[in-house]
C-alpha positions, 0 to 999 in steps of 0.5 A: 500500500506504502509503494502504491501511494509512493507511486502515486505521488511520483506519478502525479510529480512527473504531471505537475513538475513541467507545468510548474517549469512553464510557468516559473517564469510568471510566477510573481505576476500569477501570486499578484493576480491570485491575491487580487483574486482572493480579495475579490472573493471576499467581496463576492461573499460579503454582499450575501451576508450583508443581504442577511443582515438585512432581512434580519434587520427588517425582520426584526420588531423596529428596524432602523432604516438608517442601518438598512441602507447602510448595509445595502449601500456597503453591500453595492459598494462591495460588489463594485469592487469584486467586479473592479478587482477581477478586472484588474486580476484578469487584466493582470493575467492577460498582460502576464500571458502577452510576453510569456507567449511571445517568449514561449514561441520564440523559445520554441522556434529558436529550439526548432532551428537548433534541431537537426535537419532529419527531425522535420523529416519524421515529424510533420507539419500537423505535430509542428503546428500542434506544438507551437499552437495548441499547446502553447495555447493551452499554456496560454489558457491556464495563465490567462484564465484557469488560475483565476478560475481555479482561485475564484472557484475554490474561494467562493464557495470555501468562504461561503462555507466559513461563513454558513458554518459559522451560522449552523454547522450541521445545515452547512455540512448537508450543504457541502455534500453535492460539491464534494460529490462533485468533486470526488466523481470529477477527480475520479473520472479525470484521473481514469482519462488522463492516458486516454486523452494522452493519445486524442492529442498524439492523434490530432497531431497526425490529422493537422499532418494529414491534412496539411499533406493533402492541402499541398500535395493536392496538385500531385495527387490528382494529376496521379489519380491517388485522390482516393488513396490519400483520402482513405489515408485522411479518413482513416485517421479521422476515424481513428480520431472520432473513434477514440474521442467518442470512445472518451467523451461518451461516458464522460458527457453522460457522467458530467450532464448527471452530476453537474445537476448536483450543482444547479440551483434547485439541487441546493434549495430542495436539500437544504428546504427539506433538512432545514424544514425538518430543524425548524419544526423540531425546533432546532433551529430557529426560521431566519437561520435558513436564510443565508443557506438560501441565499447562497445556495443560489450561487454555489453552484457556477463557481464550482463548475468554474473550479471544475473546468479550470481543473480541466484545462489545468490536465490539458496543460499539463499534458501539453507543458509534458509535450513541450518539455519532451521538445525541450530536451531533444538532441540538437545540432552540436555546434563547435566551441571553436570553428574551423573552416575548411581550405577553400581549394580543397574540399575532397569529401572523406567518410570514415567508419561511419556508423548511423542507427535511427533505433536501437539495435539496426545500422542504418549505416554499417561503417561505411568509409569512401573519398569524393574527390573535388569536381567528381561526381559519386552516385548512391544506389541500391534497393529501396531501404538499403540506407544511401537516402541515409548516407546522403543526409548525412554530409548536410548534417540532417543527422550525425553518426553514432560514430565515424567521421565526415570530413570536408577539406580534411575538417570533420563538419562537426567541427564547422559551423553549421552555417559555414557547412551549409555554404559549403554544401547545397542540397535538391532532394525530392521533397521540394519544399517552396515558401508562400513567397515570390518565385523571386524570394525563393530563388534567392533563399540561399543568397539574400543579396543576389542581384536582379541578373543573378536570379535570372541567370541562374534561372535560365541555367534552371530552364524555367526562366521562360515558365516565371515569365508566363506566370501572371507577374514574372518573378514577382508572383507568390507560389501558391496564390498565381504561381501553380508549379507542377512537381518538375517546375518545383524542382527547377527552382530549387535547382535555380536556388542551389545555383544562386546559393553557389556551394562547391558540393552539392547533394542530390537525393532521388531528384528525378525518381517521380518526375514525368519524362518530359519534366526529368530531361528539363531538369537533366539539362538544369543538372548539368548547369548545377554540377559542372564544376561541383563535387557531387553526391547523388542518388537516382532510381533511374540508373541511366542518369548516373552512368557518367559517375566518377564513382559509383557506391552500391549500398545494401543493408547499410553496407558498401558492398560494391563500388566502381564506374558503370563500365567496371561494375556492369560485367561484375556478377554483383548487385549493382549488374542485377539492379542494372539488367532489371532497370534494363528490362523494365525499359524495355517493357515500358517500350514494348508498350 
């Protein structure tokens, strides 16, 4: 029993201890607005037992007129000042939460620039949005409401209960004893739930994703007929969503509509008439005791839902502060104490012993060691899942290895500057991502400064200088509003941005695997404009586009298992001669058809 509360108390430690870090930096502010709160209570209270007192008075054999309005104007002035408090509380609380939310997202988005590159990859859109707007907003609800609520919540009825106390503690305890069962079943409830509603948030973060994914991939996914593949894929995740939010809500909504008539109203009235009613003809207690109970009775019951639902957005919090704290700790980008920067005229590429794993127990890179010679090209291929995509996003530093080394110039790149090292290495991957911006400003997100004749000649390098001019304004048009791209013209104006940005080596991740032919001989030919000159890196499932390579790398299972030119490796009797007559039939296939 000992180690189940200890348990218990670590357990609920664990909920509580983020929430109080995310709040630290307000605590001062928050303890001011609660003390105003707490007054304010006071004088939400008071107005009732001056009414009291003046019933009493006017009940009494000669009422004094004089103290009557005395007590009724105490009683207004006292509600003026609970609602001229409460402002100020709250006003209190809204300023509080104003900078905490603008230092809570930039501190969000200066963790998310310092993560590595490879986390955006597994993590997508939906869960970056949830993490920056809703959980934030939870946060945002406790400070600028729940804690006032929870104070005016808890005040209210505690000192309304002094007072009733006070007057007649046996009618105050049957008073008590619809908000305590309230309470008990409450707490019970959220306690069962809390694992539960755990998993609604993980959900929604993978619906935001879903439906993001959908929103801009809705020109690909038409133009492939994957319409309904994609919206199966969204569907079931709002099933699985509905489902388990039904699954939660349902029992609770029956649960919270039958005990939340505990707390209205009439519930007080009828159980303290009938107890009351039974003391008073026993002569246990006198008439005008009554009346207090009665009074307050009619106000009980909203500050305790106010409590109730300040308790659940305080649960909400604490999951979302878990979450936040979990994006807290996660691994960043180790800069260097002291930065090196490699001899511009040599800038080989050198991978030693590399070891990489994305879990436990399974090498996704299995000491993996070769030399890029400066202006050469060296390809990556290999089965689907054999680890070049890997391999690959290692040298821009999406992720490092568990251990080896990769060198530019003879510089490990750990020990440049990630600035530097993006400089020194330019990417095109697959997944062409294009900001809301100009086609202008997109081309120019590598080189900031890049005058008017740079961007259009590295456009034209791009072959899509003439397409921008076909659009509505040329280079000023804003993609997504009246510049609509296909996929390959995508991909050209990352070409173009990788041109501009001018780095000596460049990475090519699958950059023509899903293009259609006419498209992919647009952006062999932008290729040819980007690597002339460049120490290269690239993958292509198409193998007849890296036949020309200075090296070819064939990789399976984390391993370099072959390496070589095309004409060296072709007569082998290895894996890369199979992939290469099975690519080889396929063509002939698709010809015969």
């Amino acid at each position: 029993m000992k180690l189940s509360n200890t348990s218990t108390r670590i357990a609920l430690f664990s909920k509580v201890a983020p929430l109080g870090k995310a709040l630290s930096p307000v605590t001062k502010p928050l303890l001011g607005a609660t003390l105003i709160e707490l007054l304010s209570a006071v004088f939400a209270v008071l107005p009732y037992v001056l009414i009291v007192q003046v019933g009493n008075e006017l009940l009494s054999p000669a009422p004094n007129a004089g103290l009557v309005w005395t007590l009724v104007l105490s009683a207004v002035a006292c509600l003026v000042l609970h609602a001229a408090l409460s402002m100020v509380a709250l006003t209190v609380t809204h300023l509080t939460d104003g900078t905490h939310q603008w230092r809570l997202r930039r501190e969000l988005v200066a963790k998310l620039g310092r993560l590595p590159l490879g986390w955006f990859s597994v993590n997508n859109a939906g869960q970056v949005k949830k993490m920056l707007q809703d959980d934030t907003h939870a946060i945002h609800y406790v400070i600028a409401h729940s804690v006032l609520d929870l104070v005016s919540g808890l005040a209210v009825p505690l000192l309304s209960f002094i007072y009733l106390f006070t007057v007649d503690w046996r009618l105050a305890i049957i008073a008590l004893a619809p908000p305590l069962t309230y309470f008990i079943i409450f707490g019970v409830v959220t306690s069962r739930s809390s694992g539960v509603t755990r998993g609604i948030g993980e959900i929604s973060g993978r619906l935001s994703g879903r439906v993001i994914e959908v929103l801009e991939g809705i020109q690909v996914i038409r133009a492939f007929g994957q319409t309904g593949k994609a919206h199966r894929r969204y569907s079931n995740t709002v099933d699985e969503y509905i489902s388990r939010t039904v699954d939660w809500l349902l029992p609770l909504s029956k649960l919270q509509a039958a005990i939340s008539v505990l707390l209205q109203p009439i519930t007080f009235l009828l159980l303290i008439l009938m107890v009351g009613t039974g003391f008073i003809a026993t002569g246990r207690m006198e008439p005008l005791t009554i009346l207090p109970f009665l009074l307050l009775a009619l106000t009980m019951g909203n500050p305790v839902l106010r409590l109730g639902n300040g308790m659940s957005s305080l649960m909400e919090a604490m999951e979302a502060a878990q979450r936040l704290e979990n994006t807290r700790g996660l691994s960043e980008i180790e800069e260097p104490m002291n930065p090196q920067t490699p001899d511009a005229g040599q800038l080989d590429v050198e991978c030693k012993n590399v070891v990489f794993s994305y879990k436990e127990g399974h090498r996704a890179v299995d000491h993996v060691s070769f030399v890029m010679l400066p202006g050469t090209i060296t390809a990556l291929v290999g089965p689907s899942g054999s680890g070049k995509s890997t391999i690959a996003k290692l040298l821009p530093r999406f992720y490092d290895p568990q251990s080896g080394s990769i060198a530019i110039g003879g510089v490990p790149i750990r020990e440049m500057d990630t600035s530097e090292l993006y400089r020194k290495v330019g990417f095109v991957f697959q997944d062409v991502r294009l900001l809301q911006e100009t086609i202008r400003d997109n081309i120019r997100l590598g080189n900031p400064d890049a005058s008017e004749e740079d961007v259009v000649r590295v456009a034209r390098a791009a072959r899509i200088h003439d397409r921008i001019k076909r659009l509505p304004r040329g280079y000023d048009s804003i993609v997504g509003v009246d510049a609509r791209l296909s996929g390959g013209e995508a991909q050209r104006i990352s070409i173009a941005r990788a041109l501009l940005a001018d780095a000596p080596i460049i990475v090519m991740d699958e950059a023509t695997s899903m293009i259609d032919p006419e498209s992919e001989a647009e952006i062999q030919h932008a290729l040819i404009s980007l690597i002339k000159g460049r120490t290269v890196l690239v993958i292509a499932h198409r193998l007849h586009t890296i036949v020309g390579a200075d090296q070819i790398l064939v990789v399976d299972d984390g391993n370099i298992v072959q390496r070589g030119t095309h004409e060296e490796l072709v007569p082998s009797d290895g894996l890369y001669s199979r992939l290469w007559k099975a690519y080889e039939r396929t063509k002939e296939g698709r010809g015969k058809q």
